[in-house]
PQR file with spaces between the fields and no chain letter, atoms N, CA, C, O and H, PARSE charges and radii, in Angstrom:
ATOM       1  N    UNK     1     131.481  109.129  -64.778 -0.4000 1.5000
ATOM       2  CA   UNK     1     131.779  110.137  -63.769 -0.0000 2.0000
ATOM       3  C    UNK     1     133.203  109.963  -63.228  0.5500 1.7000
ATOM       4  O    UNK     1     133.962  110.913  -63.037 -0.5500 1.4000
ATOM       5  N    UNK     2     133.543  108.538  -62.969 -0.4000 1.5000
ATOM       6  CA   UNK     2     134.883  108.715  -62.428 -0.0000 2.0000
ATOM       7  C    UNK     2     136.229  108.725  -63.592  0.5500 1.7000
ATOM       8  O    UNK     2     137.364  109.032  -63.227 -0.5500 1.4000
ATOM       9  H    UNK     2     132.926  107.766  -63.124  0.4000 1.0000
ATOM      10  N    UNK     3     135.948  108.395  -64.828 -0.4000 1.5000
ATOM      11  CA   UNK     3     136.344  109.228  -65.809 -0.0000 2.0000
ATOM      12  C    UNK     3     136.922  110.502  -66.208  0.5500 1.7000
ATOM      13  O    UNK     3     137.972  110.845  -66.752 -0.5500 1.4000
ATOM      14  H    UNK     3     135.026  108.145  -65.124  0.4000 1.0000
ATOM      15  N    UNK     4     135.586  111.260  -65.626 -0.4000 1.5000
ATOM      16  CA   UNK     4     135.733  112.524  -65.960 -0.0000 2.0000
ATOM      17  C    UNK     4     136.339  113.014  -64.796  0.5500 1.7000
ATOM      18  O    UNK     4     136.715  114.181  -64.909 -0.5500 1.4000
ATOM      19  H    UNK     4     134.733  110.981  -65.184  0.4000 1.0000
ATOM      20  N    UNK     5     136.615  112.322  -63.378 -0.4000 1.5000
ATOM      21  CA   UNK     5     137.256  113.114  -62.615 -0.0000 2.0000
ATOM      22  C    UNK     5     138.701  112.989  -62.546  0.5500 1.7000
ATOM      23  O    UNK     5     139.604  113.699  -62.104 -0.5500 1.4000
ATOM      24  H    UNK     5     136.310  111.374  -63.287  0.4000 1.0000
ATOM      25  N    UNK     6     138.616  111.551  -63.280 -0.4000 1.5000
ATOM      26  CA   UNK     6     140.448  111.124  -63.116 -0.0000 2.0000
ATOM      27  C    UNK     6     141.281  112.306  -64.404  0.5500 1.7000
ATOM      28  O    UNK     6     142.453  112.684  -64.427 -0.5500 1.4000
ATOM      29  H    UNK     6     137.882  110.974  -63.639  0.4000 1.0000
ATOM      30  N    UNK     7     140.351  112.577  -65.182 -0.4000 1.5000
ATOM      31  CA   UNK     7     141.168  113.330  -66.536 -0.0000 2.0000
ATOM      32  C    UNK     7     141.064  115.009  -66.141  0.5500 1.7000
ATOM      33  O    UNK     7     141.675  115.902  -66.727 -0.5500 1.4000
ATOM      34  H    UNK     7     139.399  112.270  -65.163  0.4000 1.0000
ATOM      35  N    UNK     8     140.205  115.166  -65.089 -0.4000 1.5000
ATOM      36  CA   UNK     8     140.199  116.865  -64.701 -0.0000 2.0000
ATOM      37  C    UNK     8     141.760  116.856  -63.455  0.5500 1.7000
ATOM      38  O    UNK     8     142.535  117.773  -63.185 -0.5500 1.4000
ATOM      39  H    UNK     8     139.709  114.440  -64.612  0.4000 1.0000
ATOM      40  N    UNK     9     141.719  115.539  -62.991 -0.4000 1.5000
ATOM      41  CA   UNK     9     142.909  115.574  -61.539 -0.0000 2.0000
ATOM      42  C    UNK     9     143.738  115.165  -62.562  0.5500 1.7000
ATOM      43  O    UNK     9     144.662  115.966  -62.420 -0.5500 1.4000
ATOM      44  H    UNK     9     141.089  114.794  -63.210  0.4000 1.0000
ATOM      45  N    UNK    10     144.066  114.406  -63.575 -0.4000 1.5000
ATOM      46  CA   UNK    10     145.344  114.451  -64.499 -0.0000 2.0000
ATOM      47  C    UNK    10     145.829  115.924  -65.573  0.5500 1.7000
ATOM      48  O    UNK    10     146.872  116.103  -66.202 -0.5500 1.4000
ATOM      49  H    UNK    10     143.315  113.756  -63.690  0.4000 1.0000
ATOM      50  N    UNK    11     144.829  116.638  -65.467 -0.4000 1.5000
ATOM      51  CA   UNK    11     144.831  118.231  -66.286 -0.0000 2.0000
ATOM      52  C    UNK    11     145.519  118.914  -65.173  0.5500 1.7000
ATOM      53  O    UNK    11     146.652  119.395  -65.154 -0.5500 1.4000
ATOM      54  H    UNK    11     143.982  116.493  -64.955  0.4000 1.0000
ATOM      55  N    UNK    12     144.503  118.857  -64.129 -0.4000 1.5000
ATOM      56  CA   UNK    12     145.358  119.973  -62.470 -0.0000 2.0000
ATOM      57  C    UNK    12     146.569  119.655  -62.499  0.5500 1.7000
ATOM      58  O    UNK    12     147.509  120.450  -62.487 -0.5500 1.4000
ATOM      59  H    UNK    12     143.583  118.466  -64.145  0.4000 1.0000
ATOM      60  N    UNK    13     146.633  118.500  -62.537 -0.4000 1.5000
ATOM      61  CA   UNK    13     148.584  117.855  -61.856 -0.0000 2.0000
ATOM      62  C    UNK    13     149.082  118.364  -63.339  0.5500 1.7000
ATOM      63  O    UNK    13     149.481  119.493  -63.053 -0.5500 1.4000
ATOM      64  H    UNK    13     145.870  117.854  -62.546  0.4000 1.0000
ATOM      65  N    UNK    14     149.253  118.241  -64.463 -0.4000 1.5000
ATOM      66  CA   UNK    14     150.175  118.620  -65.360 -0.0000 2.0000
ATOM      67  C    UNK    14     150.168  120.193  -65.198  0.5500 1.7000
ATOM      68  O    UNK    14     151.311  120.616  -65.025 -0.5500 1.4000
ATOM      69  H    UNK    14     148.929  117.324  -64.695  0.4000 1.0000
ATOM      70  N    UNK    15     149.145  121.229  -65.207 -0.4000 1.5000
ATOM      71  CA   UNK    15     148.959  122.277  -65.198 -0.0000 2.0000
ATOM      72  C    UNK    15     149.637  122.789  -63.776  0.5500 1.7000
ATOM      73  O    UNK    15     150.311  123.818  -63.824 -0.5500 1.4000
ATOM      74  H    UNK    15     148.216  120.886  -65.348  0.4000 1.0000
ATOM      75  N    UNK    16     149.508  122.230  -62.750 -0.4000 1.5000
ATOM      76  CA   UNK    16     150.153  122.407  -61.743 -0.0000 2.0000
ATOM      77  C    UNK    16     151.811  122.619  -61.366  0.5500 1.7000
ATOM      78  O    UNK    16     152.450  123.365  -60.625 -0.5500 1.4000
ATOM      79  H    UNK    16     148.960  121.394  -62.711  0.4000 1.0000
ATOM      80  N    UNK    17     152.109  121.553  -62.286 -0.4000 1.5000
ATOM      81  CA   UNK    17     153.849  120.856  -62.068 -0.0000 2.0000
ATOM      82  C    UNK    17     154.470  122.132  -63.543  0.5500 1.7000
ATOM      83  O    UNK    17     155.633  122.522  -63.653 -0.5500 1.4000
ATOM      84  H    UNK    17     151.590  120.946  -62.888  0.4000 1.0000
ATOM      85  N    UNK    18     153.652  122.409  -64.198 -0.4000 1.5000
ATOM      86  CA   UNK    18     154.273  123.479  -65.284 -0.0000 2.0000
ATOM      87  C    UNK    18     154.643  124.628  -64.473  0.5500 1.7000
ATOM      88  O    UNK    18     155.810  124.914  -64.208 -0.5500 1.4000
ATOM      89  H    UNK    18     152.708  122.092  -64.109  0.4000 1.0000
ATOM      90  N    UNK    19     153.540  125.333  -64.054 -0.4000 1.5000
ATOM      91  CA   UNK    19     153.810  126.196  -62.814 -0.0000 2.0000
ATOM      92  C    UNK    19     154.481  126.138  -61.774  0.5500 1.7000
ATOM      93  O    UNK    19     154.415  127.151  -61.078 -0.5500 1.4000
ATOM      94  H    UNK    19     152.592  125.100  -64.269  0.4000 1.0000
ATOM      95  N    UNK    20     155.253  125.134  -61.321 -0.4000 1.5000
ATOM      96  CA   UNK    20     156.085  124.881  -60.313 -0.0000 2.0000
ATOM      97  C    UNK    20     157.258  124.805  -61.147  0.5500 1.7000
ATOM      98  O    UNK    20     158.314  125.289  -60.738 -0.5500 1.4000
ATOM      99  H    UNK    20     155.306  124.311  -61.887  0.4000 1.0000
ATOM     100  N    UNK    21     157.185  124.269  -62.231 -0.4000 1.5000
ATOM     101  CA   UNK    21     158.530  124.107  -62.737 -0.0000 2.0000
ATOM     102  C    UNK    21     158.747  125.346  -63.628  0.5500 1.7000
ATOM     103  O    UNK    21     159.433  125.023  -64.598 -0.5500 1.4000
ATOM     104  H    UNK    21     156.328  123.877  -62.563  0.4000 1.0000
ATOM     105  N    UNK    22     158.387  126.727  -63.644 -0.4000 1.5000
ATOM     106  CA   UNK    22     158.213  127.824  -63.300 -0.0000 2.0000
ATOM     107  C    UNK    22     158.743  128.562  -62.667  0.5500 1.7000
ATOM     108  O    UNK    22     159.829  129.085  -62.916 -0.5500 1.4000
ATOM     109  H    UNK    22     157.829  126.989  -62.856  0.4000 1.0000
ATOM     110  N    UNK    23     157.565  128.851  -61.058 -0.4000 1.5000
ATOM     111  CA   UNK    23     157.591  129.235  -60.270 -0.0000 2.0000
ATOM     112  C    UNK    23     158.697  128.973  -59.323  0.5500 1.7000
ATOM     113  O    UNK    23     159.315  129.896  -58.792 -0.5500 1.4000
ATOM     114  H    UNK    23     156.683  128.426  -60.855  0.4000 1.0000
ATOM     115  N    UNK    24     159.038  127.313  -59.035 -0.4000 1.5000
ATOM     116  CA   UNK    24     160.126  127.609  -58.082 -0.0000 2.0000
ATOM     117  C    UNK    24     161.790  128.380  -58.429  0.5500 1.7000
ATOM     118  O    UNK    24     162.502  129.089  -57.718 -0.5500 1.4000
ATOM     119  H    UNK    24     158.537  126.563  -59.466  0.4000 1.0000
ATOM     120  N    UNK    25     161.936  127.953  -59.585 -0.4000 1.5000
ATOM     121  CA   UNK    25     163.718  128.738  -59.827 -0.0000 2.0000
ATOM     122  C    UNK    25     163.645  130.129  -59.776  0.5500 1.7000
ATOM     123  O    UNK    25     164.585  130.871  -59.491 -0.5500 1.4000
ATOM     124  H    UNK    25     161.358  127.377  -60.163  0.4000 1.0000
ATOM     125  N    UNK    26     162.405  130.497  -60.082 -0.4000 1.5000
ATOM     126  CA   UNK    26     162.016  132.077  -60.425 -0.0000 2.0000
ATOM     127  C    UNK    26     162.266  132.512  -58.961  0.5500 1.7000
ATOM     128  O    UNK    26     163.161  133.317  -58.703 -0.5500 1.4000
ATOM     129  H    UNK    26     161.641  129.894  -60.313  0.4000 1.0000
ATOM     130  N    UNK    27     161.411  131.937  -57.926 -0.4000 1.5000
ATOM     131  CA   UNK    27     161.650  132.324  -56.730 -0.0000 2.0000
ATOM     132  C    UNK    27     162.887  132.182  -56.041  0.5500 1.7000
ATOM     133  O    UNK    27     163.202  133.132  -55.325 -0.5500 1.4000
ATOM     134  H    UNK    27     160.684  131.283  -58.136  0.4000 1.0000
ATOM     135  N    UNK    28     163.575  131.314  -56.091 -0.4000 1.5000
ATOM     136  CA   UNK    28     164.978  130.923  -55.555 -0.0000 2.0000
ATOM     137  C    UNK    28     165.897  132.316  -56.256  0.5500 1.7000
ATOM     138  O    UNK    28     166.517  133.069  -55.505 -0.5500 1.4000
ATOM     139  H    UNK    28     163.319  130.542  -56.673  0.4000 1.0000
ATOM     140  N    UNK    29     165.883  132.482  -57.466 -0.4000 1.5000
ATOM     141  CA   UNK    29     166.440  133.719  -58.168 -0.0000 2.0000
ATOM     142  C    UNK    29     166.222  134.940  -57.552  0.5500 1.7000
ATOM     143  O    UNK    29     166.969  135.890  -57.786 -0.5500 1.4000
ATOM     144  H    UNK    29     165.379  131.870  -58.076  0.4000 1.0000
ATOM     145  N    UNK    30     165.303  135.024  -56.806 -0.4000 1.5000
ATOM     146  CA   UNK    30     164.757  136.579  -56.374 -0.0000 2.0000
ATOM     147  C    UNK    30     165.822  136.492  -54.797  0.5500 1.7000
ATOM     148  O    UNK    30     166.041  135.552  -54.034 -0.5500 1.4000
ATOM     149  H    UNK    30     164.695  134.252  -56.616  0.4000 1.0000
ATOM     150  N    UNK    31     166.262  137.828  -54.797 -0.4000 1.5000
ATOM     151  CA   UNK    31     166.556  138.133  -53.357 -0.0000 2.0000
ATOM     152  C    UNK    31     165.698  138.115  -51.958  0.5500 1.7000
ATOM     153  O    UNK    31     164.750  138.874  -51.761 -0.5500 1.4000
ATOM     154  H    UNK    31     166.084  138.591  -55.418  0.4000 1.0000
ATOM     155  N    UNK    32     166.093  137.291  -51.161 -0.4000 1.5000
ATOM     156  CA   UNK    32     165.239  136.973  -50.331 -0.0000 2.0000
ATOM     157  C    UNK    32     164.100  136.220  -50.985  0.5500 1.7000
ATOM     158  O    UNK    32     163.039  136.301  -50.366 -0.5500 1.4000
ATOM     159  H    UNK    32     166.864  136.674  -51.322  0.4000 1.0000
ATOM     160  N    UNK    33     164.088  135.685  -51.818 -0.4000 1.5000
ATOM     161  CA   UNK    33     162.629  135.062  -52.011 -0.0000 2.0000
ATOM     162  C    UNK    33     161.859  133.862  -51.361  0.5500 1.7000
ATOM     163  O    UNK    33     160.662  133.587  -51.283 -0.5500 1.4000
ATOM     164  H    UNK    33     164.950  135.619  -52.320  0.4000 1.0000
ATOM     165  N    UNK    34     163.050  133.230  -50.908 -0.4000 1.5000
ATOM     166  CA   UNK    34     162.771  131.833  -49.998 -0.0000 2.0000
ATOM     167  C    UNK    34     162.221  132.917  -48.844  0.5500 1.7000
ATOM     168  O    UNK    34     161.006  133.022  -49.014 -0.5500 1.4000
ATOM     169  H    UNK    34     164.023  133.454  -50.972  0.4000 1.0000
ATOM     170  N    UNK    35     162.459  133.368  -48.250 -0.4000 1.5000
ATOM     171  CA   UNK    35     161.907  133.616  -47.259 -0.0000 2.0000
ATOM     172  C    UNK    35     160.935  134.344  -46.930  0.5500 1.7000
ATOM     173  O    UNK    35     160.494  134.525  -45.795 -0.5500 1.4000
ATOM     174  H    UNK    35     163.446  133.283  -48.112  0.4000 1.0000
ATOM     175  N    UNK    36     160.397  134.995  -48.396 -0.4000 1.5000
ATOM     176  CA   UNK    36     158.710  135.642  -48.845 -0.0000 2.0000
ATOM     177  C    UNK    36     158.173  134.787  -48.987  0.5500 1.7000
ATOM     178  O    UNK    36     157.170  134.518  -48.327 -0.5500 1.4000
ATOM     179  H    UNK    36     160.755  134.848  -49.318  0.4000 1.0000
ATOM     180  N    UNK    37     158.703  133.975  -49.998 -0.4000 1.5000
ATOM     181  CA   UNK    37     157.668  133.002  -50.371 -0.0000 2.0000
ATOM     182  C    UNK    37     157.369  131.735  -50.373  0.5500 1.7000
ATOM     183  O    UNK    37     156.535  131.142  -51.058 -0.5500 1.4000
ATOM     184  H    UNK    37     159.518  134.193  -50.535  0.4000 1.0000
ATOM     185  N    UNK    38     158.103  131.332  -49.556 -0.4000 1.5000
ATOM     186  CA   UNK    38     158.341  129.453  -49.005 -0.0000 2.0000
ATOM     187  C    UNK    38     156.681  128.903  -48.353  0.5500 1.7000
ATOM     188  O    UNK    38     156.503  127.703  -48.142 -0.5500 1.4000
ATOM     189  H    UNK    38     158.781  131.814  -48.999  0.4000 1.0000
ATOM     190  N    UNK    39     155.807  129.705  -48.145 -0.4000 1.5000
ATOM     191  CA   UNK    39     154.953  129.293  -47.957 -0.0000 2.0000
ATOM     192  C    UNK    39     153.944  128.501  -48.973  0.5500 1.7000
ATOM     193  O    UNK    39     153.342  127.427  -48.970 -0.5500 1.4000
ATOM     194  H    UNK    39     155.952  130.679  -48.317  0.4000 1.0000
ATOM     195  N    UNK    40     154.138  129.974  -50.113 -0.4000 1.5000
ATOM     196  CA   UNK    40     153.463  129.396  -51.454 -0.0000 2.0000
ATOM     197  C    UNK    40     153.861  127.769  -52.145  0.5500 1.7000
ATOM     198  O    UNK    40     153.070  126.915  -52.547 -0.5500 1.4000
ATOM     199  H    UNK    40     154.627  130.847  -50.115  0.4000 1.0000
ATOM     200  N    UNK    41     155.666  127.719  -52.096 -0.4000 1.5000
ATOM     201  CA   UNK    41     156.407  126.692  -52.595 -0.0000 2.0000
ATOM     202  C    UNK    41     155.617  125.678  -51.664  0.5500 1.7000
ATOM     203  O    UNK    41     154.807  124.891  -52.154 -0.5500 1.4000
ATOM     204  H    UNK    41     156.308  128.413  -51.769  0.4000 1.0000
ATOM     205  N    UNK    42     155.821  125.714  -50.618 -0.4000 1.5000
ATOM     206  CA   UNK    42     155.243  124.436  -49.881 -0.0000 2.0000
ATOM     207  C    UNK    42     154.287  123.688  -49.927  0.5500 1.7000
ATOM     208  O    UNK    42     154.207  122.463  -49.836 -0.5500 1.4000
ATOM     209  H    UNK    42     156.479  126.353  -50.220  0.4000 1.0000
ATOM     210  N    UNK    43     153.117  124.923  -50.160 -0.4000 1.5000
ATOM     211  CA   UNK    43     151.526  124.692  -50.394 -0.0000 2.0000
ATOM     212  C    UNK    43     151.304  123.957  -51.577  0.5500 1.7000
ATOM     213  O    UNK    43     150.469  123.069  -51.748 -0.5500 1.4000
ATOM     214  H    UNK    43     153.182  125.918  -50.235  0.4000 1.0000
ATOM     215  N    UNK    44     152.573  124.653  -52.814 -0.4000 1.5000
ATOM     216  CA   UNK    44     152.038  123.848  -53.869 -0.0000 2.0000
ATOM     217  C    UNK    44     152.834  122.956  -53.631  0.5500 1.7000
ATOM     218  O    UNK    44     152.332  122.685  -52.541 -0.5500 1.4000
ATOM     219  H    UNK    44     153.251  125.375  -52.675  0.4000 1.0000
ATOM     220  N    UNK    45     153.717  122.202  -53.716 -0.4000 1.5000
ATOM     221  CA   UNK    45     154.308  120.837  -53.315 -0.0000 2.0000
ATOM     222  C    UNK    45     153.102  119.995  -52.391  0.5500 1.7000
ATOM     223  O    UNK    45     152.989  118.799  -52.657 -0.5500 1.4000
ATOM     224  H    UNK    45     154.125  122.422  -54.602  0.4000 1.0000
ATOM     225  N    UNK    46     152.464  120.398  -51.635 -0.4000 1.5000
ATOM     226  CA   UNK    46     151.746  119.877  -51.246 -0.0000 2.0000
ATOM     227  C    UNK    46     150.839  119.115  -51.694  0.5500 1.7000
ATOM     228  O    UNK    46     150.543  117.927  -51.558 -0.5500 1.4000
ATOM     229  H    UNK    46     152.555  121.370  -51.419  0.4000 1.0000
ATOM     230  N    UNK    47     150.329  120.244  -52.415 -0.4000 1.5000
ATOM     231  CA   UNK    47     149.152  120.026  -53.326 -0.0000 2.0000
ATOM     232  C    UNK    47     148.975  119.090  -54.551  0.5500 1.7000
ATOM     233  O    UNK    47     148.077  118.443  -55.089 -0.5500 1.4000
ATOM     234  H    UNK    47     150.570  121.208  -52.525  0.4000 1.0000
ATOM     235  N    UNK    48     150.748  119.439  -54.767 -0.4000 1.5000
ATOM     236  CA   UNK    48     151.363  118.230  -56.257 -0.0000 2.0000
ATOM     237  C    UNK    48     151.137  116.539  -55.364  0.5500 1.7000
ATOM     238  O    UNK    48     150.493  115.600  -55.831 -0.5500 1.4000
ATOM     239  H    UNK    48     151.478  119.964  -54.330  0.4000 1.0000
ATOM     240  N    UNK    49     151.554  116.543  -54.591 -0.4000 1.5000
ATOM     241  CA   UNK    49     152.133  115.356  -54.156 -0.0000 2.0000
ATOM     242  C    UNK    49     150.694  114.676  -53.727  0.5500 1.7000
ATOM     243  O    UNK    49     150.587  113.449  -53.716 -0.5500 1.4000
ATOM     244  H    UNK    49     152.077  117.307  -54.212  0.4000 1.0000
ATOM     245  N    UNK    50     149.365  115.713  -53.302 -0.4000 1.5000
ATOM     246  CA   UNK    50     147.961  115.172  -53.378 -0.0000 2.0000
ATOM     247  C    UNK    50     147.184  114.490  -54.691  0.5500 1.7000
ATOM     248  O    UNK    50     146.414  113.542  -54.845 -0.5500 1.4000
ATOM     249  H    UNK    50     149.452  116.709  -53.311  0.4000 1.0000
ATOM     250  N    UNK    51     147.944  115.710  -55.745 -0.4000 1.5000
ATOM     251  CA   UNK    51     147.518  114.806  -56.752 -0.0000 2.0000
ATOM     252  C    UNK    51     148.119  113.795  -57.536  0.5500 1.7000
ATOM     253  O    UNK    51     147.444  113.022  -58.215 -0.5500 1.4000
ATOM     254  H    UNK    51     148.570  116.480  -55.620  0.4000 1.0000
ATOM     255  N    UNK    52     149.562  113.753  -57.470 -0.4000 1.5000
ATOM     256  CA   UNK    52     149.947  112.278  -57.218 -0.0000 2.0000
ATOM     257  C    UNK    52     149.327  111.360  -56.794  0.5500 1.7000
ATOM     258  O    UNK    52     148.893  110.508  -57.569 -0.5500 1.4000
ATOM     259  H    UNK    52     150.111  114.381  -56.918  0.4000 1.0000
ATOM     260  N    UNK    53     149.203  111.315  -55.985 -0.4000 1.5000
ATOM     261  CA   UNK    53     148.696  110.101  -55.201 -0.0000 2.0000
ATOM     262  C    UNK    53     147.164  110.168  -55.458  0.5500 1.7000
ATOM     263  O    UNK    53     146.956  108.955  -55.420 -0.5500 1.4000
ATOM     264  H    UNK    53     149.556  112.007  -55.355  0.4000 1.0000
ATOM     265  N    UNK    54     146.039  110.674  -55.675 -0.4000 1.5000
ATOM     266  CA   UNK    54     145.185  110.862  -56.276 -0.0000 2.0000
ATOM     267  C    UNK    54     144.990  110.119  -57.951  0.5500 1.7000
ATOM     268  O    UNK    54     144.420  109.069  -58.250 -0.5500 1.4000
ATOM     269  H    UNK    54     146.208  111.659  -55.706  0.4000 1.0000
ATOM     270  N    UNK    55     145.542  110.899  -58.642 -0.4000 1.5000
ATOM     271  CA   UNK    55     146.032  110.403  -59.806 -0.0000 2.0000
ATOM     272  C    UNK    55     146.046  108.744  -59.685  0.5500 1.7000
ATOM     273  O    UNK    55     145.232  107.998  -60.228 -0.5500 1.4000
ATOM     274  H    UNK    55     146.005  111.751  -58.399  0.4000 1.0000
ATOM     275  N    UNK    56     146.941  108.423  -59.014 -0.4000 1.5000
ATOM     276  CA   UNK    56     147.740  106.882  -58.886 -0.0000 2.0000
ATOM     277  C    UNK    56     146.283  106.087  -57.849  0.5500 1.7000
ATOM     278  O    UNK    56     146.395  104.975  -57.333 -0.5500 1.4000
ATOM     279  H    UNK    56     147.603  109.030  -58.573  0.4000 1.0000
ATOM     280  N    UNK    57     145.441  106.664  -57.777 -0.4000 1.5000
ATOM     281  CA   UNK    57     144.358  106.034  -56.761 -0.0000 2.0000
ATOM     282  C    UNK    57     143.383  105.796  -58.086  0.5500 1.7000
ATOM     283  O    UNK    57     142.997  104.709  -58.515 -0.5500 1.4000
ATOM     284  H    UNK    57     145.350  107.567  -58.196  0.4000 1.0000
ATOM     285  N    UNK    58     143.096  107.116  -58.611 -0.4000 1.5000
ATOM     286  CA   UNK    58     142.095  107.069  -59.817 -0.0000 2.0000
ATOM     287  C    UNK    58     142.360  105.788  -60.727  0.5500 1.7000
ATOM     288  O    UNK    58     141.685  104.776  -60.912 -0.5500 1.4000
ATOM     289  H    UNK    58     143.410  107.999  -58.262  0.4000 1.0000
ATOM     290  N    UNK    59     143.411  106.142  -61.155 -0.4000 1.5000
ATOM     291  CA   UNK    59     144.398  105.023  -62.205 -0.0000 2.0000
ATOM     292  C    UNK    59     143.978  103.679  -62.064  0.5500 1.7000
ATOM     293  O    UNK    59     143.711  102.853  -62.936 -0.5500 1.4000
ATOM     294  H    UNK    59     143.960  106.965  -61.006  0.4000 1.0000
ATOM     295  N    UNK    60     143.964  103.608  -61.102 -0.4000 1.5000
ATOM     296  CA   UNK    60     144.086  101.869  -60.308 -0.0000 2.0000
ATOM     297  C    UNK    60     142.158  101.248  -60.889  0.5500 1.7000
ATOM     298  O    UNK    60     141.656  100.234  -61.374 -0.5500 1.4000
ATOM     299  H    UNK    60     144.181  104.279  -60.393  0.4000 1.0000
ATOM     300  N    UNK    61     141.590  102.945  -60.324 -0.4000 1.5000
ATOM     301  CA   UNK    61     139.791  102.320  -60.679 -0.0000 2.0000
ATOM     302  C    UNK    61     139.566  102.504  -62.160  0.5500 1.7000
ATOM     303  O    UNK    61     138.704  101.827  -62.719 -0.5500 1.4000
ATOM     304  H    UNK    61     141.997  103.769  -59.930  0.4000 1.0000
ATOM     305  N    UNK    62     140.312  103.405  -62.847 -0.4000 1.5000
ATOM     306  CA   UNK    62     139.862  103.537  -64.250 -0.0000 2.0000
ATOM     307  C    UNK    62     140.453  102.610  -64.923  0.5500 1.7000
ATOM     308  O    UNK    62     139.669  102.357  -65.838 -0.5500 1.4000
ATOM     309  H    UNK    62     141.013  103.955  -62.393  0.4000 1.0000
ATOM     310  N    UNK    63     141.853  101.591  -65.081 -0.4000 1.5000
ATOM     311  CA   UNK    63     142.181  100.901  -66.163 -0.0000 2.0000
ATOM     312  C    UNK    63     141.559   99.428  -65.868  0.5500 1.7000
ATOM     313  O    UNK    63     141.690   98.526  -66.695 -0.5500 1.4000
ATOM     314  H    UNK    63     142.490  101.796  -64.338  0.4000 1.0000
């Protein structure tokens, strides 16, 4: 079980950071876009940096 959760939170975080590395230049490119959409950027930075540290928690119980 904790297997299978460390390799679904190591799928999110790669799948995640593709989309950010994406999503943020795309947005910076748009006129005005920081200031539509800085909420989204934030949320996911957020969210990356949860599963970081997640990830690096799992890691520690799975090897």
């Amino acid at each position: 079980m904790l297997l299978l959760t460390f390799q679904a939170s190591l799928l999110a975080l790669i799948a995640l950071s593709f989309l950010l590395i994406i999503a943020v230049p795309v947005v910076f490119a748009l006129p005005n876009g920081w200031n539509e959409n800085k909420n989204y950027i934030l949320t996911g930075s957020a969210i990356w940096i949860s599963l970081v540290l997640l990830v690096g928690t799992l890691n520690y119980f799975v090897i």
